[in-house]
C-alpha positions as CSV (number, residue, x, y, z in Angstrom):
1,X,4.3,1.0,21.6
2,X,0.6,0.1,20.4
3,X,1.9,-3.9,20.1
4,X,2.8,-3.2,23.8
5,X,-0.2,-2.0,25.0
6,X,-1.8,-5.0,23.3
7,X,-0.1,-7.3,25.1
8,X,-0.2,-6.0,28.2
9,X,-4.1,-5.9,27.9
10,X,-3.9,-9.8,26.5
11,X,-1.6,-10.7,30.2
12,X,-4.0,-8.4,32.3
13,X,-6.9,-10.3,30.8
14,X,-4.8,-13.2,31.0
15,X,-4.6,-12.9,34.9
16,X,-7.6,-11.1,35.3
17,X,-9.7,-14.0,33.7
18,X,-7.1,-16.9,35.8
19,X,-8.8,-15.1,38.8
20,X,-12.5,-15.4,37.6
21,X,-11.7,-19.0,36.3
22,X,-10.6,-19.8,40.1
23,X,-13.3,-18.2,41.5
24,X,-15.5,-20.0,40.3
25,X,-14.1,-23.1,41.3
26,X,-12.7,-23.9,37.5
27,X,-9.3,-24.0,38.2
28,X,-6.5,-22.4,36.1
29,X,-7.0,-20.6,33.3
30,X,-6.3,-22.5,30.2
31,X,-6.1,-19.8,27.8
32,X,-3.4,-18.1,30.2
33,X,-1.5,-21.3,30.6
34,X,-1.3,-21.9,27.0
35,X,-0.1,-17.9,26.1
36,X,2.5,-18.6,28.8
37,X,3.7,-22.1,27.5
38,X,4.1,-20.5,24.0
39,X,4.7,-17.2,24.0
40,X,5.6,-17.6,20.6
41,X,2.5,-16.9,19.3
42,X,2.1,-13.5,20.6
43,X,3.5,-12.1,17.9
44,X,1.2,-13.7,15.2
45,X,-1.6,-13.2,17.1
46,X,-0.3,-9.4,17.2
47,X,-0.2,-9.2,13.5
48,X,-3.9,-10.7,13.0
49,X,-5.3,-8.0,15.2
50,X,-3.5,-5.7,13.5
51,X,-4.7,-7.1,10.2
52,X,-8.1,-6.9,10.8
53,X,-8.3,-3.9,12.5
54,X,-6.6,-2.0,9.3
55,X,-9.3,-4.4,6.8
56,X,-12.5,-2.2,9.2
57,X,-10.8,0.5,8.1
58,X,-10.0,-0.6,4.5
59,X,-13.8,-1.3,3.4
60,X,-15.4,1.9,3.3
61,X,-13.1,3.1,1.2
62,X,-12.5,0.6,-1.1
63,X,-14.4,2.1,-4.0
64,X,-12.2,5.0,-3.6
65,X,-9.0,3.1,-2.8
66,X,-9.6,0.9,-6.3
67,X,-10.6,3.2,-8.4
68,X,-7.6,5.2,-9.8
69,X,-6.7,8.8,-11.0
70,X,-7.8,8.6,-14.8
71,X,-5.0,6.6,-16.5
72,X,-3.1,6.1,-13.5
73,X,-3.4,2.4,-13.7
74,X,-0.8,-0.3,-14.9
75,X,-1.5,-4.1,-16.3
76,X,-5.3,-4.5,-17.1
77,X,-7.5,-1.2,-16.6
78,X,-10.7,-3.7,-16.4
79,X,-9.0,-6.5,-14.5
80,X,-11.1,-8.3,-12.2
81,X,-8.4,-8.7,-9.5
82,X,-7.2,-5.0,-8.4
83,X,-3.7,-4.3,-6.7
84,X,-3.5,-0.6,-5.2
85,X,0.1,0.7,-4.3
86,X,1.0,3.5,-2.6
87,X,4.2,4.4,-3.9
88,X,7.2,7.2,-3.7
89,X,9.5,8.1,-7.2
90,X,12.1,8.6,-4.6
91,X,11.6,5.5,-2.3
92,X,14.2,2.9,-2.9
93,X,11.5,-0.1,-2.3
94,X,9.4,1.5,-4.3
95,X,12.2,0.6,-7.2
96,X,12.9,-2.5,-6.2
97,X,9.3,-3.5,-6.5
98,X,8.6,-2.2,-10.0
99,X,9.8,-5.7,-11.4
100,X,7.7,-7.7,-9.1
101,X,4.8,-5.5,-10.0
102,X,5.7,-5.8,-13.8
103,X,6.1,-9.8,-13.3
104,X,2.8,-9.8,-12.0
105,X,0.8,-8.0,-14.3
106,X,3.0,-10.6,-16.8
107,X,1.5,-13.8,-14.8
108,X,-1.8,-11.8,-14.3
109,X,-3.8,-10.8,-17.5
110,X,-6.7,-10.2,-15.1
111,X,-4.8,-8.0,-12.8
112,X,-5.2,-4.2,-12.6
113,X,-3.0,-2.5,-10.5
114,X,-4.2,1.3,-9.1
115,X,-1.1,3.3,-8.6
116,X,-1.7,6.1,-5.9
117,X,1.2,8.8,-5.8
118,X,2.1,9.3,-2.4
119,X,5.2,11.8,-2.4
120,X,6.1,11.6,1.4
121,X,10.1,11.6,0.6
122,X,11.2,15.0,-0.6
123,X,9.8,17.6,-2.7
124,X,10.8,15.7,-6.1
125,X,8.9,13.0,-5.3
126,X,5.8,15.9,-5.2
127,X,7.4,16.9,-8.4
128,X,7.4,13.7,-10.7
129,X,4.3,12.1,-8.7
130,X,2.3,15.7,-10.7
131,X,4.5,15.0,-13.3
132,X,3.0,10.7,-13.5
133,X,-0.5,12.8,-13.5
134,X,0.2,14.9,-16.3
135,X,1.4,11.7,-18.2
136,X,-1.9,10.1,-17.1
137,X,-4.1,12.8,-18.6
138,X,-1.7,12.3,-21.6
139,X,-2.0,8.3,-21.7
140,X,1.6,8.0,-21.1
141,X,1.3,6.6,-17.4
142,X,2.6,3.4,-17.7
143,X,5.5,4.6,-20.1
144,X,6.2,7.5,-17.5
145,X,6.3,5.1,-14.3
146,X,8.8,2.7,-15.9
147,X,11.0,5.4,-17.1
148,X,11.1,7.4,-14.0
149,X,12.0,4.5,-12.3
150,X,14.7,3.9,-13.9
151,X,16.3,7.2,-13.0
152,X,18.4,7.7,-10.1
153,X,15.8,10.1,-8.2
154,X,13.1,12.4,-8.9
155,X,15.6,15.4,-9.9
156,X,13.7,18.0,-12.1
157,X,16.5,17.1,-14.8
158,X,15.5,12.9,-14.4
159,X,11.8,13.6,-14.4
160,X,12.0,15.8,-17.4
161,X,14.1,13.1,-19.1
162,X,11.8,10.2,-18.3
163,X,8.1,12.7,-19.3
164,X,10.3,12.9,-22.8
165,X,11.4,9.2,-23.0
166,X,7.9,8.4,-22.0
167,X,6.4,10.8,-25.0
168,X,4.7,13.6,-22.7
169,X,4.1,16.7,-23.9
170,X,6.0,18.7,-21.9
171,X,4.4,22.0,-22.2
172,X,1.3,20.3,-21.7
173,X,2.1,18.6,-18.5
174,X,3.4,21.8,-17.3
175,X,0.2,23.6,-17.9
176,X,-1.7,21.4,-15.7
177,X,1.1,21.3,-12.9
178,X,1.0,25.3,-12.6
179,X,-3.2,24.9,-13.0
180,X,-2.9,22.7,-9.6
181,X,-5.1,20.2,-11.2
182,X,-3.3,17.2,-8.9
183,X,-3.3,19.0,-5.7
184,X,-6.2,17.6,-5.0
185,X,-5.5,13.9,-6.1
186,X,-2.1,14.3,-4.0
187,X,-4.2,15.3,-0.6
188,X,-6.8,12.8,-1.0
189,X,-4.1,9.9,-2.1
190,X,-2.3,11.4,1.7
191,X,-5.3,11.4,3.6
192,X,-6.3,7.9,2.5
193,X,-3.0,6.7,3.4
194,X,-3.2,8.4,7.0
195,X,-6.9,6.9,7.3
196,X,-5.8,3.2,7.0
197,X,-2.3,4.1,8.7
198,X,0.2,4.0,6.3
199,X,3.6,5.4,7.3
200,X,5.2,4.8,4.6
201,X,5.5,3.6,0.8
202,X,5.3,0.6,-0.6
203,X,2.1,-0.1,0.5
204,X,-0.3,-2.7,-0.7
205,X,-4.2,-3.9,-0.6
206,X,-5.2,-6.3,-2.8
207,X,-8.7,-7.9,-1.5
208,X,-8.6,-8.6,2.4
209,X,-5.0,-8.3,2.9
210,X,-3.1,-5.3,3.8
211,X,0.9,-4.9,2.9
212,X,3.5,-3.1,3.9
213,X,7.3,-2.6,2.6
214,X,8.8,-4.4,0.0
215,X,6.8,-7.5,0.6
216,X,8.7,-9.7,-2.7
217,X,6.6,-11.1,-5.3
218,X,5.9,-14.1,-3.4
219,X,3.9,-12.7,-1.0
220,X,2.2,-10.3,-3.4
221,X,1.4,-13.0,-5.4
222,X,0.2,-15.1,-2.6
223,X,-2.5,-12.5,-1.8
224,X,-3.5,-12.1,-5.2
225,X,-4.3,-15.7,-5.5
226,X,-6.5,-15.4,-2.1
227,X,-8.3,-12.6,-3.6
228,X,-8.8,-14.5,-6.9
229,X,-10.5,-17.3,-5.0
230,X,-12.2,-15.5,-2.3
């Protein structure tokens, strides 16, 4: 409904401003009879305001959004260019984007990518997003991620198989689950997401631009390259 509301404030500034215009002894609007002749662009114009609004929100947490849970990080840990997704073990797009992400990082040797576990989905993905932590503190993050990824869901059975394909230390891990030592990670990682109005996972920022869903490589590699040159 908020893309609604938007344009209804655009028309009723539209008509609004048509008035003024011929008040004035102008004559007709021009910006109304352009919106009207190509309504077509509504919808871009739509998404820009969108854009930027979500980028006001975006900056004064980007030293928090880029800098990642110890370990929690895949392609280059110093890269210059940072990619931050939220993501979900149990969300299909999630999956599908693992080899667009691992593509990247291939055509990328100065990309870092922040993973920041958002388990929205069910309570496995709570369960294997404490247990990509625990693999973190264990320097088994990227292994972990890849392997649990290539399960067919965050089932307690799947994530303990992809901790022990990965090389976690199982008792370990399970030590600082029961400790709650990623509670607090979780919450922030949910609170940032509600802050810059995520609803859901993939999500991506990677310099000024702001995606959403499974956006294909093309696109994320598009707004890499902005961000590289920016």
């Amino acid at each position: 409904m908020r893309w609604l509301l938007t344009l209804v404030i655009a028309l009723v500034g539209g008509f609004a401003g048509a008035a003024a215009w011929q008040f004035a002894g102008i004559g007709p609007n021009p910006t109304r009879e352009y919106l009207l002749a190509n309504p077509e662009v509504l919808p871009e114009a739509i998404e820009v305001l969108n854009q930027r609004e979500t980028l006001a929100k975006v900056e004064p947490l980007r030293d928090e959004l880029e800098t990642p849970f110890p370990g929690a990080v895949l392609g280059n840990p110093d890269g210059k260019i940072t990619l931050v997704e939220f993501s979900d073990y149990a969300c299909t797009y999630c999956r599908q984007s693992m080899g667009d992400v691992m593509a990247l990082i291939e055509a990328n040797p100065d990309l870092k990518v922040v993973i920041r576990e958002l388990p929205i989905l069910s309570e496995g993905s709570g369960n294997a997003a404490r247990m990509a932590l625990a693999a973190a503190q264990q320097g088994r993050f990227a292994a972990f991620h890849d392997a649990m990824f290539r399960q067919d869901g965050p089932s307690e059975e799947n994530i303990a198989a992809a901790a022990r394909e990965a090389g976690v230390d199982l008792a370990k891990a399970q030590t600082a689950i029961d400790s709650g030592a990623f509670e607090g990670q979780l919450q922030n990682n949910l609170f940032l997401a509600q802050s810059l109005g995520f609803s859901g996972t993939p999500s991506w920022i990677v310099g000024d631009q702001v995606l959403n869903g499974a956006v294909g490589m093309d696109a994320l590699s598009d707004a890499i390259e902005t961000a590289r040159n920016t």
